[in-house]
C-alpha positions in Angstrom: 91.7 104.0 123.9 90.5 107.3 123.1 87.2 108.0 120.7 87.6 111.1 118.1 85.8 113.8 118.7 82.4 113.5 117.2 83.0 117.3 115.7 86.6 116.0 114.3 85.1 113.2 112.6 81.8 114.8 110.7 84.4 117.4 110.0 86.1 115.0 108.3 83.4 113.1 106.6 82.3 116.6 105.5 85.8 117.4 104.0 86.2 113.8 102.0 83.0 113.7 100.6 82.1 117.1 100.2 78.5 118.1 98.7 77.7 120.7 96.4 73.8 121.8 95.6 71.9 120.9 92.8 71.6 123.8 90.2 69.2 122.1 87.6 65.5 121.1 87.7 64.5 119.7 90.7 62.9 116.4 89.5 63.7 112.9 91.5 65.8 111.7 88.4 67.6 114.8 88.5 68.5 114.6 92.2 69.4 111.0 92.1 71.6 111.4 89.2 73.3 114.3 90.7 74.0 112.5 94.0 75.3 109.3 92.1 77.5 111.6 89.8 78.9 113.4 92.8 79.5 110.3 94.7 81.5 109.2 91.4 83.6 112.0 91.3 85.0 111.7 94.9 85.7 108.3 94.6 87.4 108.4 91.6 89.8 111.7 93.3 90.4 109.3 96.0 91.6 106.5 94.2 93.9 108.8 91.6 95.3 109.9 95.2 95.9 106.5 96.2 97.5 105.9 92.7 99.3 109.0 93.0 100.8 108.2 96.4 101.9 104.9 95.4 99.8 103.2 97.9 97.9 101.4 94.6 99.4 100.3 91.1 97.9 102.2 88.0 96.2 98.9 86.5 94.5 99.1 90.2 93.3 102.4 89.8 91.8 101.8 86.4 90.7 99.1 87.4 88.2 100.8 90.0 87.6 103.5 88.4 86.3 101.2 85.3 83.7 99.6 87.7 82.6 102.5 89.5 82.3 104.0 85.9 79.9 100.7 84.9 77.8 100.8 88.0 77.6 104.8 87.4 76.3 103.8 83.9 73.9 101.5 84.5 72.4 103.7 87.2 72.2 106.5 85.1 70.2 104.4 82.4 68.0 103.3 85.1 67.3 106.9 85.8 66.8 107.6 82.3 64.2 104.8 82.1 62.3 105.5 85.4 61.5 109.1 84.0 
């Protein structure tokens, strides 16, 4: 069987969960809450593309999207206490 190209794959990785910089204050909380946000966002586009292809039913997708929007929460209001 043949391995993909190390270069395809981080390519890839690159492409599906793209990363943008951080515009605000640079504070720990800041950064934290930006990567957690950012790592929200992309999931959430990739499961209203599985919705959208039909690979998952609607109550599915809100379904994971309404626990990655808890956890985001909570996380947040950790940050929020830490600082």
């Amino acid at each position: 069987m043949n391995e993909p190209d190390p270069s395809a794959q981080q390519f890839k990785d690159r492409f599906l969960h793209a990363r943008h910089a951080y515009q605000g204050e640079v504070t720990l909380g800041n950064l934290a809450f930006d990567a957690n946000l950012q790592e929200f966002a992309s999931r959430v586009a990739i499961i209203c593309a599985l919705e959208t292809g039909g690979k998952i039913s609607p109550q599915e997708a809100y379904s994971q999207i309404k626990s990655l929007w808890q956890k985001f929460a909570a996380s947040a209001e950790n940050l929020i206490n830490i600082e």
